[in-house]
N, C-alpha and C positions, 0 to 999 in steps of 0.2 A: 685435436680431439674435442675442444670447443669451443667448435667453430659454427657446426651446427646447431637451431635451435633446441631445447630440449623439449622431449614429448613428455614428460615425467619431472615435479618437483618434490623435494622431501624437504621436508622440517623438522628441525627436532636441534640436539645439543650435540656437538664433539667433546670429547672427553679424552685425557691421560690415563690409560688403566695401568692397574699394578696388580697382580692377581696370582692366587695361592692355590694351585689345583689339592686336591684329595691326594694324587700322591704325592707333596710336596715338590713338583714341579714350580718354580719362581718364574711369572714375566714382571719385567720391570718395564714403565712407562713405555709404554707400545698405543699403537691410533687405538680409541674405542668411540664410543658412542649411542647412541639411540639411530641418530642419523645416518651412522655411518651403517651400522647392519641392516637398516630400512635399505637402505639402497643398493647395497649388494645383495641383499634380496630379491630386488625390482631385478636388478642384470642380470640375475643367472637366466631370464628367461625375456627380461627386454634389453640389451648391452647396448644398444641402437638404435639414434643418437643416444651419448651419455644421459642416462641421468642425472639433474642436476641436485646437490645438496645446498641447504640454505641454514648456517645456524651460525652463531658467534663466536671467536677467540681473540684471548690479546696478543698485545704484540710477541709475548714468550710463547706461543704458540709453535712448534717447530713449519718452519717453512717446507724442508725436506720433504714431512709428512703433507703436505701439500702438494708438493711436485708429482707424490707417489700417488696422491688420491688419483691424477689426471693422468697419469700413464697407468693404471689401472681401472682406466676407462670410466669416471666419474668426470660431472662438471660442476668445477669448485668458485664461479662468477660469482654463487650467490654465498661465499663464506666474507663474512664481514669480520674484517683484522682492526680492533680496535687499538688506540693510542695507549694504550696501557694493560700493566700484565693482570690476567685472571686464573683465581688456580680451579685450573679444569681437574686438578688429582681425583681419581676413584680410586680407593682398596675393596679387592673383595678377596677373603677368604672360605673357599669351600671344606665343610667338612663330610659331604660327599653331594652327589648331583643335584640337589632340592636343597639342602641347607648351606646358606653361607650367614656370613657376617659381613660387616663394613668398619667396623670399629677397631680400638686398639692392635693396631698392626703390629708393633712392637711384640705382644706378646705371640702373636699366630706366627710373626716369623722366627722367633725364639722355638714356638712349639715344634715347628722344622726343622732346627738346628740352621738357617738361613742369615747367614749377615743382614741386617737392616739395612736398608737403602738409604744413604743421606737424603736422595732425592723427595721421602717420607716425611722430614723432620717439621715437625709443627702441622701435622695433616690432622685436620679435623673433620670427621664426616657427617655431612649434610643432613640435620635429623629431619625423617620426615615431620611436618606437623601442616597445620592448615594454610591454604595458599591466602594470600592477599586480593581482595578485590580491586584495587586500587592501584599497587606497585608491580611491577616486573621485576625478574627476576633477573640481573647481570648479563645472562646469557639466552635471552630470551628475545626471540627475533622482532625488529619494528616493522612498521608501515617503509618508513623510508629505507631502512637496509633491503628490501627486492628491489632485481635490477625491473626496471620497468618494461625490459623486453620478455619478461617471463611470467609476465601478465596475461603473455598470451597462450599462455603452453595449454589450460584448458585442464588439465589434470594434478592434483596433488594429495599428498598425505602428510598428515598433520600426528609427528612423533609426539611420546609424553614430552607434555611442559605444564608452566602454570595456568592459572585459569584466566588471568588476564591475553595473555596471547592467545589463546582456545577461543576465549571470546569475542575476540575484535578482529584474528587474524581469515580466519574462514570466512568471512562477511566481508572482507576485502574482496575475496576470491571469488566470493559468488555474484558481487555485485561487477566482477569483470566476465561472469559470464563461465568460469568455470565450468563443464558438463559433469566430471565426477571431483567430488572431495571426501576422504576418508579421513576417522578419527580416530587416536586409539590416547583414552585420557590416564590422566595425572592422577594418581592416589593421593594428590594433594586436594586435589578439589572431589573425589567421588566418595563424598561426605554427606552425612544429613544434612549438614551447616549449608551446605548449596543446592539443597533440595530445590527449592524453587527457581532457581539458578539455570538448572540442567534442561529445561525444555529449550529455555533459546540459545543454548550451546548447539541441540543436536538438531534443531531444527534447520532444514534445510542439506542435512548432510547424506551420502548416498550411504555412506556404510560407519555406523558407532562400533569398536573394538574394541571393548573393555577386557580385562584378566574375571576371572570367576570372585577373587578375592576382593575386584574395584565395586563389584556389584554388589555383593555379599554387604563391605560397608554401607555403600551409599542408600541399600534398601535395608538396612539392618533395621528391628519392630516393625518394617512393613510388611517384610516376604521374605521366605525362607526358600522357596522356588525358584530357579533361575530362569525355567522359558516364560513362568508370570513376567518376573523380571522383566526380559526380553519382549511382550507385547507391551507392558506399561510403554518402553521407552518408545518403539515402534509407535505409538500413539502421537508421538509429539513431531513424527513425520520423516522421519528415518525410516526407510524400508527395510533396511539388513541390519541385524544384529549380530555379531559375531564374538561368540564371549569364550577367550583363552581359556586353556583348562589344564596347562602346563602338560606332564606328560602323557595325563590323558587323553589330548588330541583338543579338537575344538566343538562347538556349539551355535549353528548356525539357526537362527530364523527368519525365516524370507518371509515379512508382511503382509506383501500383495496377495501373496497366495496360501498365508497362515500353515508355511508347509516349517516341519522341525527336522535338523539333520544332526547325526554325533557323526563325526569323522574321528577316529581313534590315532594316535600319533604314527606316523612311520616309524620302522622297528629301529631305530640309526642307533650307534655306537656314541654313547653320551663319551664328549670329553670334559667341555666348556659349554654349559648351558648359559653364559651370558651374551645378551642380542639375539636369544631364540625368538622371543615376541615379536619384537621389531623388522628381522627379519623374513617372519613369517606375515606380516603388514606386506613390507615392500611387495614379497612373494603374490600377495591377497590382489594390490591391485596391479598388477603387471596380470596377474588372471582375468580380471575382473575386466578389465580392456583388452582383452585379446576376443574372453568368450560371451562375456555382457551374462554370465551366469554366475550369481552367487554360489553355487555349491562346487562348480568347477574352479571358483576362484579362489574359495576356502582349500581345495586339492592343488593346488599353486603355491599357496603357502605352506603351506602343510610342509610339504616338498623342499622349499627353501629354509625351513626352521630344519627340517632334519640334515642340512648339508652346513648349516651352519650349528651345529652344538658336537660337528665331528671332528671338529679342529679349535685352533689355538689362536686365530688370527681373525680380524673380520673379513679378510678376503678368501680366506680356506673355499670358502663356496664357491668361489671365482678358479676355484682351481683341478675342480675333480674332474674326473673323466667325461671326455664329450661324451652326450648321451646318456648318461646316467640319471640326471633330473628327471626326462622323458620318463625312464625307465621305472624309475621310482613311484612317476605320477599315474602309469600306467597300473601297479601294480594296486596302488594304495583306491582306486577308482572300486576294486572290488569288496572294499572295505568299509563301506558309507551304510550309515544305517538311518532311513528313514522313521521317526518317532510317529 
């Protein structure tokens, strides 16, 4: 399966999830990621060649779940297995589709009546706070971890990470000649603190994909307006903006031609809204290379976030019925409101 080169690269992190649905449903460490729903995202509607994923683990990393990324049609060349263990652990606790937690597990699986998982013990979670300009972040991809045959692939997306890899790693890409690079940034860095920062991040990129909440901070005392927002950033040479709006749906504006779009979310059966975003990324640019139209690309994702928050798994999407994506996509077309 990969053997052939890939037409599609994604970046971003693997992760160990452990997770507490609403009706107290337990998974205990099962594959998660950024990366990893970016890309099945990308395959429900590009499977062929694999898409390749690109992000870091240590050596505790489960192998198996590797075996299984590549018989479910992913290419894992660019996962880098480093010489020592890193704890990839995510908890997340929902207390229903829009609110969860990350913190004290203990007690959310207590509030379950749930045995605790030894696998938990000493888990501490990741506060957000502001990224480093300077340091990387353990799991955060280099210059040298890409294989250098995928240099040539011409197409990638760039999952949350820090703002050191955001800024060094797309200028890699473009200076190989890359034709599209998509970004969807870090709530670490979409901060005032890297106000001045943010123009030669997005500069150069064909599509910025912030959440409504990345913008809300980073323009906080500037703007209260999201498609203001969306033209400031537009200015700095990005043509497409496309700013998350969680169940709302999305918020598209296409620069060249100053047009504004709401796409409102497919109606899908909420299980597990974790990896809807990312998901709905990979979905964006697998549209985006098929139709070279941003609002058809945004109904690409659109599509892939609702097949992915219907299930429990990051491959759930990889598994509904042929034709139903189509179906979906066909339907939600009538649904687009131009502002």
């Amino acid at each position: 399966m990969e053997s052939a080169a890939p037409r599609f690269l994604v970046v971003g992190q693997l992760t160990r999830d452990y997770i507490l649905l609403p009706s107290g449903e337990g998974f205990i460490d099962i594959p998660g990621g950024n990366v990893l729903f970016a890309a099945v995202g990308l395959a429900v509607w590009e499977p062929e060649p694999p898409p390749a994923i690109l992000a870091r683990v240590g050596e505790d990393y489960p192998h198996e779940w590797l075996e299984e990324f590549k018989r479910r049609g992913l290419n894992t060349l660019g996962v880098k297995i480093l010489p020592n263990a890193i704890d990839l652990r995510n908890f997340v606790a929902f207390q229903d589709p829009n609110t969860q937690w990350n913190d004290d597990p203990v007690a959310h699986f207590a509030r379950f009546g749930l045995a605790f998982p030894k696998a938990l013990l000493g888990y501490r979670p990741l506060h957000k706070s502001i990224d480093s300009r300077t340091n990387f972040s353990p799991t955060s991809m280099r210059q040298n971890d890409i294989p250098e045959a995928f240099l040539d692939t011409g197409v990638a997306h760039f999952c949350p990470s820090d703002y050191l890899s955001h800024s060094l790693l797309p200028a890699i890409f473009r200076q190989a000649q890359f034709s599209t690079i998509t970004l969807d940034p870090s709530i670490g860095y979409m901060s005032p603190v890297f106000w001045d920062n943010i123009p030669s991040l997005i500069t150069g990129l064909t599509t910025f994909l912030p959440s409504e909440q990345e913008m809300y901070s980073l323009f906080q005392s500037r703007s209260s307006d999201l498609w203001e927002m969306a033209d400031a950033l537009s200015a700095y040479g990005c043509e497409i903006i496309v700013i998350k709006c969680g169940e709302r749906g999305q918020m598209l504006y296409d620069a060249p031609s100053r047009t504004r779009w709401e796409v409102p979310a497919y109606p899908a059966r909420v299980v597990n809204t974790i990896g809807a975003g990312d998901a709905f990324c990979g979905g964006f640019l697998a549209g985006y290379r098929r139709t070279y139209d941003p609002l058809q690309a945004v109904l690409y994702g659109n599509i892939s976030a609702s097949l992915a928050i219907e299930g429990n798994s990051a491959f759930y999407a990889l598994d509904v019925l042929p034709g139903l994506p189509q179906a979906r996509l066909e339907t939600l077309r009538n649904t687009v409101r131009r502002i």
